[in-house]
Backbone as CSV, one residue per row, in Angstrom:
resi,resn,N_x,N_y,N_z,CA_x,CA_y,CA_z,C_x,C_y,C_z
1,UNK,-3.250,23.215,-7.690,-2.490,22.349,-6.793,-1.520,23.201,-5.973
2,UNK,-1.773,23.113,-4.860,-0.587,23.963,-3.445,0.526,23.416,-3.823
3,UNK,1.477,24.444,-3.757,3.068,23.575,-2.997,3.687,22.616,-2.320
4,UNK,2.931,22.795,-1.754,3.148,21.481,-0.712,2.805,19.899,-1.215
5,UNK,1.384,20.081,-1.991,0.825,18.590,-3.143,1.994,18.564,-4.131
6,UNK,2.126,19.320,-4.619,2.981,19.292,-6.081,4.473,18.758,-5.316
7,UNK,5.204,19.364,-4.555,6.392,18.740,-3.947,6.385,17.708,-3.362
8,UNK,5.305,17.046,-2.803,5.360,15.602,-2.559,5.093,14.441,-3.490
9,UNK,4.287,15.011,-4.603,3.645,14.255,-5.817,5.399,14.059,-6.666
10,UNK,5.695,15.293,-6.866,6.986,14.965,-7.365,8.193,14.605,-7.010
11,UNK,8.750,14.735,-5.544,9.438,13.712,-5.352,9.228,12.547,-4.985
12,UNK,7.792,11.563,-4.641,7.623,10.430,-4.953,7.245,9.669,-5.812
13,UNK,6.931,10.366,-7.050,7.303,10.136,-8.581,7.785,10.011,-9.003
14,UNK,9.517,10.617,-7.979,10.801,10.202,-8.947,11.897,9.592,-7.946
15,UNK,11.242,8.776,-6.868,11.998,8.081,-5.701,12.719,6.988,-6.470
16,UNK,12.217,6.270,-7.531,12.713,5.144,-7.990,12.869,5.286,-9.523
17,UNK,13.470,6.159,-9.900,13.947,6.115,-11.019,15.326,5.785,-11.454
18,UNK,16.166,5.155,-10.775,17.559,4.723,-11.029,17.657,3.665,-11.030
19,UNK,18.246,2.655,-11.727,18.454,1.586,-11.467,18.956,1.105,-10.315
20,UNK,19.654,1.391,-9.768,20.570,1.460,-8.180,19.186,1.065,-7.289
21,UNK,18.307,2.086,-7.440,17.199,2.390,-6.386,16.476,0.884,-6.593
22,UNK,15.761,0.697,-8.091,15.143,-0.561,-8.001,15.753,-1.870,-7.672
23,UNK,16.896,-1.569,-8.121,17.429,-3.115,-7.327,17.250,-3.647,-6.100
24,UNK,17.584,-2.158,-4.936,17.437,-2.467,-3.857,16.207,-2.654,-3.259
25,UNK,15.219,-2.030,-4.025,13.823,-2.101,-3.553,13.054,-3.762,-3.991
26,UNK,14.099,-4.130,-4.919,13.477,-5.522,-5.301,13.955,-6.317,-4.792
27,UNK,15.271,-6.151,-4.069,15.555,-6.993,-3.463,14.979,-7.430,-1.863
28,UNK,14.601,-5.913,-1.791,14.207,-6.215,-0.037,12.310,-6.917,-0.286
29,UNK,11.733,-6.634,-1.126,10.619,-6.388,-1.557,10.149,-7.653,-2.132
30,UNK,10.630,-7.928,-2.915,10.481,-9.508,-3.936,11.249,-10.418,-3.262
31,UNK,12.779,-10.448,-2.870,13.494,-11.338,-3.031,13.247,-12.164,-1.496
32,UNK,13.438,-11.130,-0.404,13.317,-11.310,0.528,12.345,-11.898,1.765
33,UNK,11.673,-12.998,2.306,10.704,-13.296,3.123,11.137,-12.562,4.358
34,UNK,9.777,-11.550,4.463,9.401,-10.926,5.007,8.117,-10.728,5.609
35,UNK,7.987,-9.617,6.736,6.233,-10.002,7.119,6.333,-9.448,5.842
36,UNK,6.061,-8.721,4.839,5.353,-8.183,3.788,4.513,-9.462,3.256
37,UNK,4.966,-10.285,3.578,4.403,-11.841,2.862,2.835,-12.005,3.708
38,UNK,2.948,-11.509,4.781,1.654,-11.885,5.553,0.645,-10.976,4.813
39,UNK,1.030,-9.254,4.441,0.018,-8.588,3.663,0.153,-8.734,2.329
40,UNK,0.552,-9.527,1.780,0.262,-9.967,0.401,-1.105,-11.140,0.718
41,UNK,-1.065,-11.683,1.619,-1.655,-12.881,1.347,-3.354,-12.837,1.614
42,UNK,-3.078,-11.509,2.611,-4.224,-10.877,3.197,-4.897,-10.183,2.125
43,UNK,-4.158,-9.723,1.445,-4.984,-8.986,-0.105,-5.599,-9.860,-1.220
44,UNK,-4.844,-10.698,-1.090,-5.243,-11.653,-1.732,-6.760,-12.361,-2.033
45,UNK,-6.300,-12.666,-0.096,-7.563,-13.092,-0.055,-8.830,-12.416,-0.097
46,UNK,-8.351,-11.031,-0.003,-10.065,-9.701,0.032,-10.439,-10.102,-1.287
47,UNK,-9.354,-9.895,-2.141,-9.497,-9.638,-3.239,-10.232,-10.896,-4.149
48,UNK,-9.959,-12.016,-3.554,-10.711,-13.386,-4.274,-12.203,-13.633,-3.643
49,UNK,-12.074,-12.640,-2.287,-13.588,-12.831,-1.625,-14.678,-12.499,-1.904
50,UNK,-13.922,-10.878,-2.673,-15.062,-9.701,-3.072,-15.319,-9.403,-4.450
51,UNK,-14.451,-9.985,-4.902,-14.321,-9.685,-6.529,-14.929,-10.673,-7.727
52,UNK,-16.563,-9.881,-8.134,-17.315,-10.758,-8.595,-17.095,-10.687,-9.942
53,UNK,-16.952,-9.493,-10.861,-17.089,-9.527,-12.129,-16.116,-10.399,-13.045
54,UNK,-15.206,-10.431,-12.820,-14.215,-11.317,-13.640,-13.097,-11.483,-13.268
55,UNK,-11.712,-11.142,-14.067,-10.246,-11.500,-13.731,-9.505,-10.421,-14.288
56,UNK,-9.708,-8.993,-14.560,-8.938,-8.370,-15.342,-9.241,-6.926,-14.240
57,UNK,-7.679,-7.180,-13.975,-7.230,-6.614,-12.364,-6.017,-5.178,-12.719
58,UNK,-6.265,-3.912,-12.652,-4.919,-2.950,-12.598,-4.549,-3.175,-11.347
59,UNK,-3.455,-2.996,-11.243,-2.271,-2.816,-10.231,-1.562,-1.339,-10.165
60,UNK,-2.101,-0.553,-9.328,-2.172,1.311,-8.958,-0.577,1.207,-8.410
61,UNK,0.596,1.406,-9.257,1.614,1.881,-8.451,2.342,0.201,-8.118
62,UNK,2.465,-0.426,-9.151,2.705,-2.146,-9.184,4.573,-2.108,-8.933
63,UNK,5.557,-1.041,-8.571,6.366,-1.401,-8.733,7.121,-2.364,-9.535
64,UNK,8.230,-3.335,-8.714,8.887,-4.093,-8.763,7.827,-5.788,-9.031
65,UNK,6.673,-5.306,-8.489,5.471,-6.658,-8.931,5.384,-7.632,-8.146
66,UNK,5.452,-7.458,-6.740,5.452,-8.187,-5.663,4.137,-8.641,-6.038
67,UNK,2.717,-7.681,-5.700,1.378,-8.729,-5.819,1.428,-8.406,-6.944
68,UNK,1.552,-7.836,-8.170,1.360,-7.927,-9.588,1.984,-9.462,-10.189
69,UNK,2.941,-10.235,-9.497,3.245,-11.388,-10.042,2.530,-12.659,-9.010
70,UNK,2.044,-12.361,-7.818,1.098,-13.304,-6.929,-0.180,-13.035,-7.992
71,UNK,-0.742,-12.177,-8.708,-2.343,-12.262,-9.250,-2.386,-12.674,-10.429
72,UNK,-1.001,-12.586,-11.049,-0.621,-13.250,-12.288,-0.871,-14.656,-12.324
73,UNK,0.268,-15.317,-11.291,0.404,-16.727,-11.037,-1.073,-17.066,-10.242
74,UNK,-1.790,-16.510,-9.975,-3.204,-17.110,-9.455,-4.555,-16.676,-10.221
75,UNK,-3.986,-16.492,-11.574,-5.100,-16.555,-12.332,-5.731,-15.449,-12.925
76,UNK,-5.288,-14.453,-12.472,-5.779,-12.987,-12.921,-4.789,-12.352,-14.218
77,UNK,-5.536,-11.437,-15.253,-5.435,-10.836,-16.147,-4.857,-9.288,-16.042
78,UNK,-4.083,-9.707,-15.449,-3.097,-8.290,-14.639,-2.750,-7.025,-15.428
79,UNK,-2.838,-5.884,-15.318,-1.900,-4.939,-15.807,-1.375,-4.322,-14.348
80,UNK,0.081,-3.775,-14.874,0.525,-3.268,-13.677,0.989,-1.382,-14.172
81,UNK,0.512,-0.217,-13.606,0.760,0.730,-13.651,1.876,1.173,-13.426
82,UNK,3.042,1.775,-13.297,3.842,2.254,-12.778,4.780,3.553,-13.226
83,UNK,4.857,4.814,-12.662,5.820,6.065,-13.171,6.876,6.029,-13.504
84,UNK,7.708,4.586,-12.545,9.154,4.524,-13.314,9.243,3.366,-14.181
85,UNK,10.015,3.659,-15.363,10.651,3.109,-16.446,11.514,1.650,-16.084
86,UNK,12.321,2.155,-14.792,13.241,1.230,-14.351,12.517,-0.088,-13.324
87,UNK,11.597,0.792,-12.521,10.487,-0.268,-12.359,9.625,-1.593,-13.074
88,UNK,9.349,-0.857,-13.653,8.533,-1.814,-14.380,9.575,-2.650,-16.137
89,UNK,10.724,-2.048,-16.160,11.836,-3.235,-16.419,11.913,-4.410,-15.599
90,UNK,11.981,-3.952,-14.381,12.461,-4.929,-13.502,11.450,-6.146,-13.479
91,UNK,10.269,-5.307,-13.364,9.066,-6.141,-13.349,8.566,-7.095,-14.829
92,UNK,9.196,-6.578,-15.708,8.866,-7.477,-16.660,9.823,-8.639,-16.888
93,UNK,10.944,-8.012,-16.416,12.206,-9.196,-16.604,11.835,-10.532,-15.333
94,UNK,11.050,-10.237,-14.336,10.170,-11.031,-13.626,9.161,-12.080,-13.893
95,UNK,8.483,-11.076,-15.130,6.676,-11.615,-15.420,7.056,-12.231,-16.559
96,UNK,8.059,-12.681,-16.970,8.018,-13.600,-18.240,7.051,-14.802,-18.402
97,UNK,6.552,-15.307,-19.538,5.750,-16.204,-19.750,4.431,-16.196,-18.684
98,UNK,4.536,-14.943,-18.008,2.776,-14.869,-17.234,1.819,-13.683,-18.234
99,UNK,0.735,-13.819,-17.740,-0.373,-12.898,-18.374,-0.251,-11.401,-17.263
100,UNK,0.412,-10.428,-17.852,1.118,-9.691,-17.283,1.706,-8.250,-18.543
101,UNK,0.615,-7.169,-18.246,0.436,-6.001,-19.335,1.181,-5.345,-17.875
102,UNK,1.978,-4.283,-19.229,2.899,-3.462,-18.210,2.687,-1.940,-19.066
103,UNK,2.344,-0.761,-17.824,2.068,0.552,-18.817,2.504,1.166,-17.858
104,UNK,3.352,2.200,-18.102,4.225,3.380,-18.063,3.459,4.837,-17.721
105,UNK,2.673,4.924,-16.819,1.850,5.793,-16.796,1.833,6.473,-14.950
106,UNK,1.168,7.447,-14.840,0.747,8.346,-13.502,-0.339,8.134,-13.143
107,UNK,-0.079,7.363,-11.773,-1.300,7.242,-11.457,-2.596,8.274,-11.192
108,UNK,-1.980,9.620,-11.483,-3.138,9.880,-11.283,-3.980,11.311,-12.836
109,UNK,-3.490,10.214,-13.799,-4.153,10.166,-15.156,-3.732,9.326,-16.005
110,UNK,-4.585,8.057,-15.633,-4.805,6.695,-16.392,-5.092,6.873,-17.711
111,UNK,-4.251,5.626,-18.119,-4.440,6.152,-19.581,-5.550,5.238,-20.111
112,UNK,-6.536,4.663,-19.470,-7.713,3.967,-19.819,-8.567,4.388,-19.846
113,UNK,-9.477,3.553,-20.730,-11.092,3.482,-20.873,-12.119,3.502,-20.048
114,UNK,-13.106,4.580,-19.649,-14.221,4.141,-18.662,-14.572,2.500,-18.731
115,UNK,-14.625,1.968,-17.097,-15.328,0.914,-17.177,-14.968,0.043,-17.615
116,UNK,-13.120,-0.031,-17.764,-12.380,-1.392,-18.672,-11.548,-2.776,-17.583
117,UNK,-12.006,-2.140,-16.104,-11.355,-2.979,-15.595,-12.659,-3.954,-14.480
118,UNK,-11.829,-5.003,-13.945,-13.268,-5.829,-12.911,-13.120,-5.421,-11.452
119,UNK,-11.253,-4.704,-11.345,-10.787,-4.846,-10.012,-9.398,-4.178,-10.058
120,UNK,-9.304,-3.435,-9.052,-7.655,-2.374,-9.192,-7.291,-3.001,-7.308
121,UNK,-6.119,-2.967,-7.132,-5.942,-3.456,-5.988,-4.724,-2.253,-5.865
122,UNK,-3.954,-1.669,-4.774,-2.990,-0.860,-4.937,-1.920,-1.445,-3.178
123,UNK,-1.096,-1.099,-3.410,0.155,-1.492,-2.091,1.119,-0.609,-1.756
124,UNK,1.306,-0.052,-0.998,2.208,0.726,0.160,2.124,1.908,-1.581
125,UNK,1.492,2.283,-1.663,1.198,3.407,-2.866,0.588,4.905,-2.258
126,UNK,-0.909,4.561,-2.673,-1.893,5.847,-1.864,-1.397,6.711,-0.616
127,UNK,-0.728,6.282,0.115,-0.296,6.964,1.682,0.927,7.967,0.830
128,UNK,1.754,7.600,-0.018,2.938,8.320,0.172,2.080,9.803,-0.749
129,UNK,1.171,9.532,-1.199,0.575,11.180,-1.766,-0.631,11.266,-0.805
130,UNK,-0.363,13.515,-0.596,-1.718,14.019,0.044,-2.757,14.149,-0.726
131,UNK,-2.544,14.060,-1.824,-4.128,14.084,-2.896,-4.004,12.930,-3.432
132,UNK,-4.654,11.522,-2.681,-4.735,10.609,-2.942,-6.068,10.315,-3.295
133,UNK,-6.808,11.159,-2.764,-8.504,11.517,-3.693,-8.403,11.098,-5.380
134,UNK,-7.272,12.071,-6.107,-7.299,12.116,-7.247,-7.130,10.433,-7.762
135,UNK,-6.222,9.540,-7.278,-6.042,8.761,-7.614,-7.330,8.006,-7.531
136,UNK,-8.077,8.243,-6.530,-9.373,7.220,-5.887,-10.336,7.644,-6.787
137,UNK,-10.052,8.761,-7.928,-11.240,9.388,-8.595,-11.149,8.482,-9.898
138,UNK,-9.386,8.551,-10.265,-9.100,7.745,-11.635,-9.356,6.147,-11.682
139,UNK,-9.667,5.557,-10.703,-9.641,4.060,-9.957,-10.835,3.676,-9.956
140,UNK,-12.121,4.630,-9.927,-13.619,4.907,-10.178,-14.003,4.957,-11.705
141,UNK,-13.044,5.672,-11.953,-13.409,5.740,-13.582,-13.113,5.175,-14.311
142,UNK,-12.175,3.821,-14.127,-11.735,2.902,-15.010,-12.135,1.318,-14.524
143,UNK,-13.055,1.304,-13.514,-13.409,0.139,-12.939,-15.067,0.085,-13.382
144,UNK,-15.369,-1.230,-13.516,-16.891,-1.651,-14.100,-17.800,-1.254,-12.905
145,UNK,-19.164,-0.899,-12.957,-20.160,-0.863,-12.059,-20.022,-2.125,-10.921
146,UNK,-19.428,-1.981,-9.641,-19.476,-3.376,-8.962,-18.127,-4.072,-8.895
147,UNK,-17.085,-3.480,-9.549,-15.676,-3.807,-9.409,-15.259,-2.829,-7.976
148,UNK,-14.372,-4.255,-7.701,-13.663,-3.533,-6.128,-12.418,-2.994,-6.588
149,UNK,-12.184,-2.327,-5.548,-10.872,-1.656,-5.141,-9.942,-2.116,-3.691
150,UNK,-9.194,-2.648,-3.760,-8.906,-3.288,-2.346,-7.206,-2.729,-2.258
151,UNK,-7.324,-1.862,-1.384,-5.835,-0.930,-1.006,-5.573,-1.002,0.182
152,UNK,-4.417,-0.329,0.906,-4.292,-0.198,2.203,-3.701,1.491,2.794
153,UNK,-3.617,1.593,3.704,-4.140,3.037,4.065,-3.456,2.949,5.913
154,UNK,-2.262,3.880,6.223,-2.029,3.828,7.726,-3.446,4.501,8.687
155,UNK,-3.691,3.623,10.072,-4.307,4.378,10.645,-4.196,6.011,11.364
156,UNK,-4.984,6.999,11.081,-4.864,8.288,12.130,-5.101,7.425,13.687
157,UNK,-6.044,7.047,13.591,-6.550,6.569,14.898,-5.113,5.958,15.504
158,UNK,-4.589,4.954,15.248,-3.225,4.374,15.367,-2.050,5.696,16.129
159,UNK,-2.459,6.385,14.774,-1.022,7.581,15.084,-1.453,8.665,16.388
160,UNK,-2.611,8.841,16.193,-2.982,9.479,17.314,-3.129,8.743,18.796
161,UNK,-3.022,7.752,18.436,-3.582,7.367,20.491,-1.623,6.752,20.644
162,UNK,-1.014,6.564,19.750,0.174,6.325,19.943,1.139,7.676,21.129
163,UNK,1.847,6.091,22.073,2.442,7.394,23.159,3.914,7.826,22.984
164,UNK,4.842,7.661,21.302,5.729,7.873,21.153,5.097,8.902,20.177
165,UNK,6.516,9.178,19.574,6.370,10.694,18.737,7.930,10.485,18.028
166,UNK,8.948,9.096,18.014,9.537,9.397,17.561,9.761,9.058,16.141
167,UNK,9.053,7.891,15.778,9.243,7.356,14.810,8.756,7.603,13.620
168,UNK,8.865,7.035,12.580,8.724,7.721,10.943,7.414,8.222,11.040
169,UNK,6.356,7.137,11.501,5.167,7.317,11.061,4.123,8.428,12.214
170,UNK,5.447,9.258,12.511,4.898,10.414,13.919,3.970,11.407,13.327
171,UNK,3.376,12.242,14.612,2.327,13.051,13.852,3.064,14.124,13.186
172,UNK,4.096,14.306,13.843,4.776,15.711,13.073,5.038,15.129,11.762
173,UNK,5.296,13.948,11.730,5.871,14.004,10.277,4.459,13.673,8.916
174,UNK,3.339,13.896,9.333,2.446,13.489,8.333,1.846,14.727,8.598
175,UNK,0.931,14.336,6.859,0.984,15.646,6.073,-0.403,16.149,7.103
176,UNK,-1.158,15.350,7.664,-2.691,15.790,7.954,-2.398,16.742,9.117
177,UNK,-1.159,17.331,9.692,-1.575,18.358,11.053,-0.467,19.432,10.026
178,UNK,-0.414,19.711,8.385,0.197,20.660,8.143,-0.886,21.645,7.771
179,UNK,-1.014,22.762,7.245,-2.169,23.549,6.894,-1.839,23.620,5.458
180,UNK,-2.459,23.975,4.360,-2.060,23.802,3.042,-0.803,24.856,2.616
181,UNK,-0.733,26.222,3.570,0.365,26.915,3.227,1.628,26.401,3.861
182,UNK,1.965,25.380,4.376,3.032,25.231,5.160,3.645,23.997,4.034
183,UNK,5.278,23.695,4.392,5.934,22.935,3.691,5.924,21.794,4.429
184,UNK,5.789,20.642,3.599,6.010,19.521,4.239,7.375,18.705,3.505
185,UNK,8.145,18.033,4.536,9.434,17.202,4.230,8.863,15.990,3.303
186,UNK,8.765,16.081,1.269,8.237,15.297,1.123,8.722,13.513,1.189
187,UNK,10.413,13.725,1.759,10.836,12.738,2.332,9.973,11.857,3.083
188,UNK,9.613,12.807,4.269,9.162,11.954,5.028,7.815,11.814,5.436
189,UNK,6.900,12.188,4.410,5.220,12.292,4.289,5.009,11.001,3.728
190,UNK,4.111,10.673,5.031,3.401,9.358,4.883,2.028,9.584,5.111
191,UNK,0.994,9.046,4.735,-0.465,10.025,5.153,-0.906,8.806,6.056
192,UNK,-2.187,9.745,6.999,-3.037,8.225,7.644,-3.783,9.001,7.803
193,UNK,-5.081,8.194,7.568,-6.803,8.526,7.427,-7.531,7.837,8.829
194,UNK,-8.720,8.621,9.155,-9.733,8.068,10.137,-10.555,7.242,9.241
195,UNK,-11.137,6.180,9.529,-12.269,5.661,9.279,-13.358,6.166,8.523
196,UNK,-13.398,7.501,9.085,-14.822,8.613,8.693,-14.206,9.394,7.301
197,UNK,-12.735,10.066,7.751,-12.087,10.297,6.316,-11.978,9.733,5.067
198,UNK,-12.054,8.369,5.451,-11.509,7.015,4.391,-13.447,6.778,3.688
199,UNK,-13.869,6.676,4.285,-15.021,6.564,3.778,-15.725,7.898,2.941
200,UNK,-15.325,9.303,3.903,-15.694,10.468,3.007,-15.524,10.570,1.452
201,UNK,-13.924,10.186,1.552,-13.389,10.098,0.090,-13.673,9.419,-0.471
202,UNK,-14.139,7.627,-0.242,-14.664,7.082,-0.929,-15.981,7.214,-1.604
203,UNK,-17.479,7.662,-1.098,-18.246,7.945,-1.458,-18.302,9.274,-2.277
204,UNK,-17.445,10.152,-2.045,-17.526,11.430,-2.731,-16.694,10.818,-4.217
205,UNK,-16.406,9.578,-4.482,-15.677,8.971,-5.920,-16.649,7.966,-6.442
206,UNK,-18.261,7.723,-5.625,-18.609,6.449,-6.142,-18.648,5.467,-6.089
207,UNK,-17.756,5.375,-4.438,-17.323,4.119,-4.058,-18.037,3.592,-2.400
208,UNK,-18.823,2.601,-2.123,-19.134,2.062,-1.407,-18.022,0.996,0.280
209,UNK,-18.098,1.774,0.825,-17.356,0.968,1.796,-17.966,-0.275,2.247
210,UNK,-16.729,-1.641,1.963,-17.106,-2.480,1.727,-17.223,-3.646,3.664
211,UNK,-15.517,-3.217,3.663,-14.771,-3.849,4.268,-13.402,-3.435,5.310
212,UNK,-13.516,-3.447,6.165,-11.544,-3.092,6.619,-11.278,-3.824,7.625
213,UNK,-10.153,-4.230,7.419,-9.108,-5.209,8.095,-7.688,-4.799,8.785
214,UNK,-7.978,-4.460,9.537,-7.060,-3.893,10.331,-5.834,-4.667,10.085
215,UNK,-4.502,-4.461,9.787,-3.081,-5.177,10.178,-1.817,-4.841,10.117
216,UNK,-0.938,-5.103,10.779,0.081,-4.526,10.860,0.546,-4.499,12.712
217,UNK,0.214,-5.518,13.451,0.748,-5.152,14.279,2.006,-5.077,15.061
218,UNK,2.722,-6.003,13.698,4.278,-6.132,13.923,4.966,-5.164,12.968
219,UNK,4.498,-4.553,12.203,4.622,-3.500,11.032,4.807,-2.572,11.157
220,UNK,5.688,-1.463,11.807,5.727,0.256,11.540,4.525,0.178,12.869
221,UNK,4.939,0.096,13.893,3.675,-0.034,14.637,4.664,0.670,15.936
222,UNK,3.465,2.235,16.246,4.113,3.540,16.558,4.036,2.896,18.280
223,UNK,3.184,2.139,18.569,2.656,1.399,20.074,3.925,1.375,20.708
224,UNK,4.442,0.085,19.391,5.115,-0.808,20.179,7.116,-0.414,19.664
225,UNK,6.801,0.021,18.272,8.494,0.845,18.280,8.673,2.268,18.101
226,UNK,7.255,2.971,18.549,7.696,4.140,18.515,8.972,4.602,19.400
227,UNK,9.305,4.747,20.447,9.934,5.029,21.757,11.317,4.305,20.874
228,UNK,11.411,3.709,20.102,13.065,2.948,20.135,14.216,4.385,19.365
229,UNK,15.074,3.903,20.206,16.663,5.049,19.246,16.627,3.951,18.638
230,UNK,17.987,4.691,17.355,18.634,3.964,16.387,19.394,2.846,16.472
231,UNK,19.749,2.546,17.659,20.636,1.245,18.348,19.438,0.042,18.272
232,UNK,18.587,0.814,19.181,17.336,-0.555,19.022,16.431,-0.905,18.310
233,UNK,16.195,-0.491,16.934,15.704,-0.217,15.960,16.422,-1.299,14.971
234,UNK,17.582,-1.100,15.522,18.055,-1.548,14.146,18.378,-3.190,14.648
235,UNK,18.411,-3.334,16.253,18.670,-4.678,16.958,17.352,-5.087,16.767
236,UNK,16.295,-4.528,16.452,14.925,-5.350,16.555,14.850,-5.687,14.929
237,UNK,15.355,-5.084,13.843,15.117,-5.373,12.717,15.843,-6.686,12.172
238,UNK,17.100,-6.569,12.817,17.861,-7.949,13.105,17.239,-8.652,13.125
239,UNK,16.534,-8.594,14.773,15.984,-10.067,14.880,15.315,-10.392,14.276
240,UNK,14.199,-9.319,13.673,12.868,-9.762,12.810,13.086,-10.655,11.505
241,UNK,14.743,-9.766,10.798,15.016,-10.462,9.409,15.580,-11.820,9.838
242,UNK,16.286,-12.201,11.136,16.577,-13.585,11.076,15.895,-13.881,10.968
243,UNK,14.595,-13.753,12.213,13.682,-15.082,12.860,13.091,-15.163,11.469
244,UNK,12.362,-14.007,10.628,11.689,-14.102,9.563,12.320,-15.325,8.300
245,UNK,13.571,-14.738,8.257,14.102,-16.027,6.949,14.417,-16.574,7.643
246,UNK,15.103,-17.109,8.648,15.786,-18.664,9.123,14.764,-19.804,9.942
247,UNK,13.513,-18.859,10.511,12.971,-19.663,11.476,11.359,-19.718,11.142
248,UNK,11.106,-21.288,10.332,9.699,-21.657,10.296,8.728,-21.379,11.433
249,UNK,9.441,-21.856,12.563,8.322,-21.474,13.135,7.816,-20.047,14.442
250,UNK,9.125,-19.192,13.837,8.755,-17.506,14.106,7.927,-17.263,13.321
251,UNK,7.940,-17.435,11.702,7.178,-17.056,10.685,6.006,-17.295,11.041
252,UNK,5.547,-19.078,11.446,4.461,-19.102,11.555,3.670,-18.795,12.744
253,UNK,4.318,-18.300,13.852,3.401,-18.147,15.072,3.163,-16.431,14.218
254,UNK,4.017,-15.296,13.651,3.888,-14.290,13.068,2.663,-14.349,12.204
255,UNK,2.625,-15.380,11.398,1.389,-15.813,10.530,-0.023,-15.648,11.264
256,UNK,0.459,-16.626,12.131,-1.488,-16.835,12.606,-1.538,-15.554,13.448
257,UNK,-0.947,-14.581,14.168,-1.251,-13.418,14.702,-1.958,-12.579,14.090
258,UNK,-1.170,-12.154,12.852,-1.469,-11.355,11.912,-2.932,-12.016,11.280
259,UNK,-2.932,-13.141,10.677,-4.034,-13.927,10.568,-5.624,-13.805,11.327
260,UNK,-5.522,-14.231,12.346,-6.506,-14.696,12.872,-6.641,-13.509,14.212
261,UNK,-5.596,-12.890,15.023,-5.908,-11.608,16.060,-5.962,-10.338,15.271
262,UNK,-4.906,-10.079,14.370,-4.954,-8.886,14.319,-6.050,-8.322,13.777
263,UNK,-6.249,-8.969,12.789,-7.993,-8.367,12.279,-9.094,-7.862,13.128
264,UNK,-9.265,-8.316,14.598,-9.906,-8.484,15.330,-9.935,-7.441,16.381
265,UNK,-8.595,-6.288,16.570,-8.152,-5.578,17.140,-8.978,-4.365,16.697
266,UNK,-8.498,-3.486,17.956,-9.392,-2.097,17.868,-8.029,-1.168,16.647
267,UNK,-8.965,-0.285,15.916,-7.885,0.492,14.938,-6.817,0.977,15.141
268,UNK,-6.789,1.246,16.531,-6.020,2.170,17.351,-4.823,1.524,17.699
269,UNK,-4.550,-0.368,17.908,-3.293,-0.909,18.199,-2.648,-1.302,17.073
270,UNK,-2.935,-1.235,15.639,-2.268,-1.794,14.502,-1.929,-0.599,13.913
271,UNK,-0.786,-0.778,12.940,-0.658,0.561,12.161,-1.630,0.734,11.060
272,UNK,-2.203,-0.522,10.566,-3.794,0.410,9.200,-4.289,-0.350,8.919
273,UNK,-4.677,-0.477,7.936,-5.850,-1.338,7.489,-5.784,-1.952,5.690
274,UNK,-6.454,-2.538,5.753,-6.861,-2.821,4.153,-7.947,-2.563,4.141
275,UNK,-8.099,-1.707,3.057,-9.870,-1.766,2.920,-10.701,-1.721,1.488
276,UNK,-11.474,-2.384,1.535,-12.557,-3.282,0.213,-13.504,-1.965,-0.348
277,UNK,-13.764,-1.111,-1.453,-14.038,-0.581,-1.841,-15.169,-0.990,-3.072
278,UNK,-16.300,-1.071,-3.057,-17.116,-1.218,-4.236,-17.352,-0.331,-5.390
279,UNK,-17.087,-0.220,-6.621,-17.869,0.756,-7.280,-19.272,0.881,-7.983
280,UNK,-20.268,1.944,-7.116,-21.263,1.915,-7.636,-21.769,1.558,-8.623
């Protein structure tokens, strides 16, 4: 493992290990209506579309248990993975009286059985590591012949045809234009895959490309806020968190966009995708 893997693996292994940290992450995360609510619902639904073998679902990197407590309450036989301790406190003091296994583990050496699960689903996880292969290898090996994988993943295509350069999700700041000897800020490494990449890795693990759903076009979306300073950034986040909690029907014209256009869009205007993974 390069320098550069190992320093990003480990400081986003240990981003949320304080209590301080999870609070705030549960609060913006769980507590809060947000678009995040539109890609929960969107996973959801891959996940009830494609998923034939049964109900006994890991959760790759389940945090605080945003969809680990939506698959609970809708019927699924959940375990949720997670590196921090303080995490997955939080998350259990949540999952009371649901069907809801909680394990203390790295994602990327599961502490399971070949072939013990029907379906692994993962959320804003895979991107923050550059050897996210490894994880896609352990996710293969613990899923039944024909169990999906349904994750999400920023677009390259997105980041590249984008005409700003200032914002988080810029090319300088992701790991794919570093060379393996160079250092990357593992602060601010976020990864994004092509289409052709996303599929490479999948088949080289066993895994069949199923599906992708483009979304995010109000989301970290380099189009339309790349170009903003910190003044307007933070006036657009405003508005988003009012209109989002105070106003039914911002939410819902936000809803059916995301819903029913964005899917429909070329890769290149949304920030990524979800995408449906089969295992051979």
């Amino acid at each position: 493992m390069n320098r550069t893997v190992q320093s990003i693996r480990e400081f986003k292994s240990n981003a949320w290990a304080s209590k301080s940290s999870v609070k705030r992450y549960a609060k913006t995360v769980n507590d809060r209506i947000s678009l995040s609510e539109i890609d929960l619902n969107t996973q959801m639904k891959l996940l009830n579309s494609h998923s034939k073998l049964g109900k006994r679902v890991l959760d790759l990197g389940c945090g605080t248990g945003a969809l680990t407590l939506r698959l609970a309450k809708s019927g699924y036989e959940v375990t949720g993975v997670d590196i921090s301790t303080e995490m997955l406190a939080e998350l259990g003091r949540r999952a009371k009286k649901l069907n809801v296994g909680l394990v203390e583990a790295d994602l990327f050496s599961l502490p399971f059985s070949e072939a013990s699960f029907d379906a692994a689903v993962s959320r804003w996880v895979l991107p923050h590591f550059s050897d996210w292969n490894v994880a896609v290898q352990q996710v293969s090996r613990i899923l039944r012949p024909g169990g999906v994988f349904v994750f999400d993943f920023p677009s390259r295509e997105h980041i590249d045809h984008a005409e700003h350069r200032e914002s988080l999700l810029s090319k300088e700041r992701l790991g794919y234009e570093h060379s393996d000897d160079e250092s990357v800020d593992p602060y601010f490494y976020y990864g994004a895959e092509t289409m052709e990449s996303m599929a490479k890795v999948l088949s080289e693990n066993g895994f069949s490309l199923v599906s992708r759903t483009p979304y995010g076009l109000f989301v970290a979306n380099s189009l339309i806020f790349g170009g903003l300073n910190e003044l307007e950034s933070k006036v657009k986040n405003l508005i988003f968190s009012l209109g989002v909690r105070h106003s039914k029907a911002f939410r819902t014209i936000l809803n059916s966009i995301e819903r029913e256009i964005t899917p429909n869009l070329d890769a290149r205007l949304v920030h990524g995708s979800f995408i449906v993974a089969r295992k051979s």
